[in-house]
N, C-alpha and C positions, 0 to 999 in steps of 0.2 A: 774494594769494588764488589759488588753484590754478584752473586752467581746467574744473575736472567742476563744484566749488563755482560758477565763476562760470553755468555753463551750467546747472546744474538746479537756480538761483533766476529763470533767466529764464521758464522754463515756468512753464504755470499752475497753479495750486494743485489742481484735477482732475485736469491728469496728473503732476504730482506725485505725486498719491494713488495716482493708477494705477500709477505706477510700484513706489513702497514697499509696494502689493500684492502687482504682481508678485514683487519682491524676495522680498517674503515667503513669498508661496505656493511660488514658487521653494525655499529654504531648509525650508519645512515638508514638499516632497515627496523633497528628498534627504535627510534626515531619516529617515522613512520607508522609502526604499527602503534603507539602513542596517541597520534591525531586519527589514526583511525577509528581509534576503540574511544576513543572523546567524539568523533563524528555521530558512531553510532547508536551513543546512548542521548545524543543529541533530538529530542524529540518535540514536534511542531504541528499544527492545530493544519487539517485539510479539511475544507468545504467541497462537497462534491454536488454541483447542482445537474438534476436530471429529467431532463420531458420523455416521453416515448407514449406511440397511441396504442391505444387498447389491444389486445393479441399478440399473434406470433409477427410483430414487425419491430425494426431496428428503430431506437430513439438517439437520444445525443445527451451529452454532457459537458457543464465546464468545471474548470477546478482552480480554487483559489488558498493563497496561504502559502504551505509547506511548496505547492512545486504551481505553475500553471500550465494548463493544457485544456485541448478538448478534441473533440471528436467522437465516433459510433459507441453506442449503448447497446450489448446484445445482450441476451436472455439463453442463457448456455441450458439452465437447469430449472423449474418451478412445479412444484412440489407444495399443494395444498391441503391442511389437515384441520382439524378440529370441527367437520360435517357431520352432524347438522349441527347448528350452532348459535343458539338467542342473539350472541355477541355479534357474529362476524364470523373471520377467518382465522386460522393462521398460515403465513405464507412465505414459504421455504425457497430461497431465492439462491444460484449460483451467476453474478453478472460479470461479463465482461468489459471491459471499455478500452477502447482501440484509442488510443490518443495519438499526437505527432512524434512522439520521445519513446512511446512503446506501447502495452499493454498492461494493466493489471486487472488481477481477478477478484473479487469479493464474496464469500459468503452470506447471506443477510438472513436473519426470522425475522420477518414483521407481520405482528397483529394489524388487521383489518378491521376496526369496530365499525357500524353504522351510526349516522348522525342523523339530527334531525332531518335535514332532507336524504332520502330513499338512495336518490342516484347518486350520493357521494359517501366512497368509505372514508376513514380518519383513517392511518397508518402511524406506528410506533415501534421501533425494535432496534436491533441492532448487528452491527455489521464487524467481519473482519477477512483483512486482506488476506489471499490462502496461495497467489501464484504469479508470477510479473515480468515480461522481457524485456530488451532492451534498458531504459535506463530507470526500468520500474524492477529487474530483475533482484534487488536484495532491498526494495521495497516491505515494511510490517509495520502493520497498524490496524487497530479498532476503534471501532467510535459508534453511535447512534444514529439513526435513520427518523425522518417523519416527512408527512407527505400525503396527498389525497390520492385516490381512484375515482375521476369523473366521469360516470357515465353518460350525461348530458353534452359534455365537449369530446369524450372519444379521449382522455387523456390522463395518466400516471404523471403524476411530479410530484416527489420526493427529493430532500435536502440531505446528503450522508454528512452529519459532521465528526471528526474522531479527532485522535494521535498519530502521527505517522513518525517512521522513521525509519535513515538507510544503513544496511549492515556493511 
């Protein structure tokens, strides 16, 4: 008879038990962290659509793909560089978006070029997620921005699309 055999009949049948818990519980949380770490390299395409009017006011959003939601657009951070400038802008963005599941926050640079008509800029750049509660809270992902600035209608809309994924 093998020596683990002869030694865990001599314990008592309590920590016996405890032990084959262990064991158990053991095996049930590597298990677990398994489909975890498959969840989170598990990565999927989000569209983040967004209006909000011209200045310091709240816009909206919806989102489609990796998760759906929508609700308030805010403007935490904007920070404009590249003055004076043939092209345009460039425009340093921290946004929030308040959805019904929680929040997340994004980063974004986006170039502002002028078009042919005066009162509308083109927009191009890129974005990534930097902070998120509730069931955005182990939320990561980046992706690319485009989108106009109308000055004629008073109105931003910009399309985020990326990668997303939860840790």
């Amino acid at each position: 008879m093998p020596l683990v055999n002869i030694s865990f009949r001599l314990l008592t049948s309590s920590t016996r038990g405890y032990l084959r818990l262990v064991a158990l519980v053991t095996v049930m949380m590597a298990s677990l962290a398994l489909v975890g770490a498959a969840a989170a390299s598990e990565q999927q395409v989000l569209v983040i659509s967004t209006t909000k009017p011209l200045g310091p006011a709240v816009g909206s959003f919806t989102t489609s793909g990796a998760f759906s939601d929508s609700g308030n657009l805010l403007t935490e951070k904007r920070l404009v560089s590249a003055l004076p400038s043939p092209f345009g802008v460039v425009t340093h963005l921290v946004l929030r978006f308040d959805g019904q599941s929680g929040t997340f926050t994004i980063q974004t640079e986006i170039i502002e070029t002028v078009t042919d008509d005066p009162n509308i800029f083109a927009n191009k750049g890129t974005w990534v997620i930097v902070d998120g509660t509730g069931v955005y809270s182990t939320l990561h992902g980046t992706g690319d921005v485009t989108g106009t600035v109308n000055d004629t209608t008073g109105l931003i809309i910009r399309v985020f699309t990326g990668l997303v994924h939860f840790n």
